[in-house]
C-alpha positions in Angstrom: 95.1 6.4 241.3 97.3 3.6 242.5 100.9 4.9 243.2 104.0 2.9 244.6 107.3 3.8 245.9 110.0 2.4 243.5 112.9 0.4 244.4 115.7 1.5 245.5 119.5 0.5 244.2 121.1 -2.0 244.6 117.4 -3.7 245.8 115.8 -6.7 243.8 115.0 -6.9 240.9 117.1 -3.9 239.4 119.8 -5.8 238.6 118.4 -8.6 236.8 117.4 -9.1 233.1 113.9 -8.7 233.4 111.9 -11.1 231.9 110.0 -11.1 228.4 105.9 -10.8 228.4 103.4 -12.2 225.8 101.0 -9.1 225.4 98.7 -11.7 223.3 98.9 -14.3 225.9 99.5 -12.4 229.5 96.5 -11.7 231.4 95.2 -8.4 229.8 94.3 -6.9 232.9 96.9 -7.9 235.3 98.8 -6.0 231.9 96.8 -3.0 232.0 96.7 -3.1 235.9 100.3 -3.0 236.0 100.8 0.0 233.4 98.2 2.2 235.1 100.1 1.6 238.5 103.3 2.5 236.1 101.8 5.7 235.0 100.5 6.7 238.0 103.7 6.2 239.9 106.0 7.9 237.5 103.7 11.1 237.1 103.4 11.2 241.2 107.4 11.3 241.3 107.4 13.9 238.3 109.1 11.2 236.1 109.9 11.1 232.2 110.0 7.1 232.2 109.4 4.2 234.6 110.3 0.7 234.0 109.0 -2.4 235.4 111.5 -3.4 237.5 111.6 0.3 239.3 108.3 -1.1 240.9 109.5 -4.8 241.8 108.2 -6.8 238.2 110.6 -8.5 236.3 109.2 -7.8 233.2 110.2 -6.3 230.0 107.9 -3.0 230.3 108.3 0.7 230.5 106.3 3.7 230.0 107.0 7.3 229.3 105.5 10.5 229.5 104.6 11.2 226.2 103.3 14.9 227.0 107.0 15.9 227.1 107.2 15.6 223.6 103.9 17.2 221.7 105.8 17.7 218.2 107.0 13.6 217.9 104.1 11.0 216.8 104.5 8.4 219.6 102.2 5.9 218.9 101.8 4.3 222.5 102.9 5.1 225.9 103.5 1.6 226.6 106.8 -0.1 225.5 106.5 -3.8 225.7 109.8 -6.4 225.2 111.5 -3.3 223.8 114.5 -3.4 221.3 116.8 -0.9 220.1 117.4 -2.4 216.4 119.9 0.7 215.6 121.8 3.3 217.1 123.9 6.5 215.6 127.2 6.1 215.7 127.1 10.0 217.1 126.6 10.0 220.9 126.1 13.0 222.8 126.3 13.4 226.9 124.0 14.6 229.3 122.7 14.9 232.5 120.6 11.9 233.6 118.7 10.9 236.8 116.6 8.2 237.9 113.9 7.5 240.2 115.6 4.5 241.6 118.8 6.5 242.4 116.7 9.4 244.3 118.9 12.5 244.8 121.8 11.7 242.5 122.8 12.8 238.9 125.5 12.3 236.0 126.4 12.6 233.0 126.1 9.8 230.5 127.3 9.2 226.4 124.5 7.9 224.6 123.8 7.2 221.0 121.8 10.7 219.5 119.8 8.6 217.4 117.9 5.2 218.0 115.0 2.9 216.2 113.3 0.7 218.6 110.8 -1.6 218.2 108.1 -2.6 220.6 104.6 -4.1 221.4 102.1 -2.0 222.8 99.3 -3.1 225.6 97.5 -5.0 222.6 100.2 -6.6 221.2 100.5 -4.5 218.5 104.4 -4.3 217.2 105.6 -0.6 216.4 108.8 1.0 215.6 110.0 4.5 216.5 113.2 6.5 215.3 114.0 9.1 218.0 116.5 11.9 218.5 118.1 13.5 221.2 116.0 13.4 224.7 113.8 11.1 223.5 116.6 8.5 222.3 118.0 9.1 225.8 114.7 8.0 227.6 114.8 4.8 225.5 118.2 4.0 226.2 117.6 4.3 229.8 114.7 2.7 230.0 115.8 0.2 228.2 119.0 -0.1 230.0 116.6 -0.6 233.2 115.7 -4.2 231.5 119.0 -5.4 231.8 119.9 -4.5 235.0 122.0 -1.4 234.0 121.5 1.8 235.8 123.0 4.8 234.6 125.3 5.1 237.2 127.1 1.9 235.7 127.8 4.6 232.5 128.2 7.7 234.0 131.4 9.4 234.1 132.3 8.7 238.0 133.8 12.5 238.4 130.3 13.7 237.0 128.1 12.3 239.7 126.8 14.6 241.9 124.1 14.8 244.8 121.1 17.3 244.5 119.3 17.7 247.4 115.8 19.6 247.0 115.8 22.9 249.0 113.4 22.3 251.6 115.2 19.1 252.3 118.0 21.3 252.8 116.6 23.8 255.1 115.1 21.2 257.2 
């Protein structure tokens, strides 16, 4: 298991567009390499999505943990140059975090509904409608591709610190 702390905000490259990646034509293993590293890391940090950029690559890439959601067909854990093609017009608010933005939460309006399209680690082109949570992990993770964190959409008098309570008894 190959685990890596993940970058902290404001740190490169976060806040840049990451960049788009030929699953056909990339270097399969470096690929695969780097998605094992993904899953590894997010599951250490008790993540429910990690994206590329969260571990210093500037690619278009994130991965979630598809055990959090047994009764939805996911075809692959991978999400490669991810689009959302549509989203509700109905948004719904909750409470979001980020393993970039250790300790701090808000709440955040996001479309309830999304289709996104993706490639997974063989190039293979898929489409997934999700609702609810799940449509919240795509948006963002794929917000994480642009340089958007979700503090940049949180309402500001809805952030909050949570500090673990060990770390507070120490």
């Amino acid at each position: 298991m190959t685990t890596l702390q993940t970058i902290q905000e404001p740190n490169y490259p976060l806040r840049d567009r990451s960049l788009s990646v030929k699953p056909k034509n990339d270097n399969f293993l470096y690929l695969k390499d780097l998605c094992d590293t993904m899953r590894d890391t997010m599951r250490f940090l008790d993540g429910i999505g990690i994206a590329a950029p969260q571990i210093g690559e500037s690619k278009r890439i994130f991965l979630i943990e598809t055990s959090l959601f047994p009764d939805i067909a996911i075809p692959s854990d991978i999400f490669i140059n991810p689009k959302i093609l549509k989203r509700s017009f109905k948004q719904t608010s909750g409470e979001e975090g980020c393993l970039s933005v250790k300790g701090m939460y808000g709440t955040v309006k996001r479309a309830k509904t999304v289709t996104l399209e993706a490639y997974d680690i063989n190039g293979e082109k898929f489409k997934l409608k999700a609702s609810d949570l799940l449509a919240r992990v795509f948006q963002h993770e794929t917000d994480h591709l642009e340089g958007i964190l979700y503090i940049d959409k949180a309402l500001p008098s809805s952030l909050h610190i949570y500090i673990k309570s060990e770390e507070y008894d120490k």
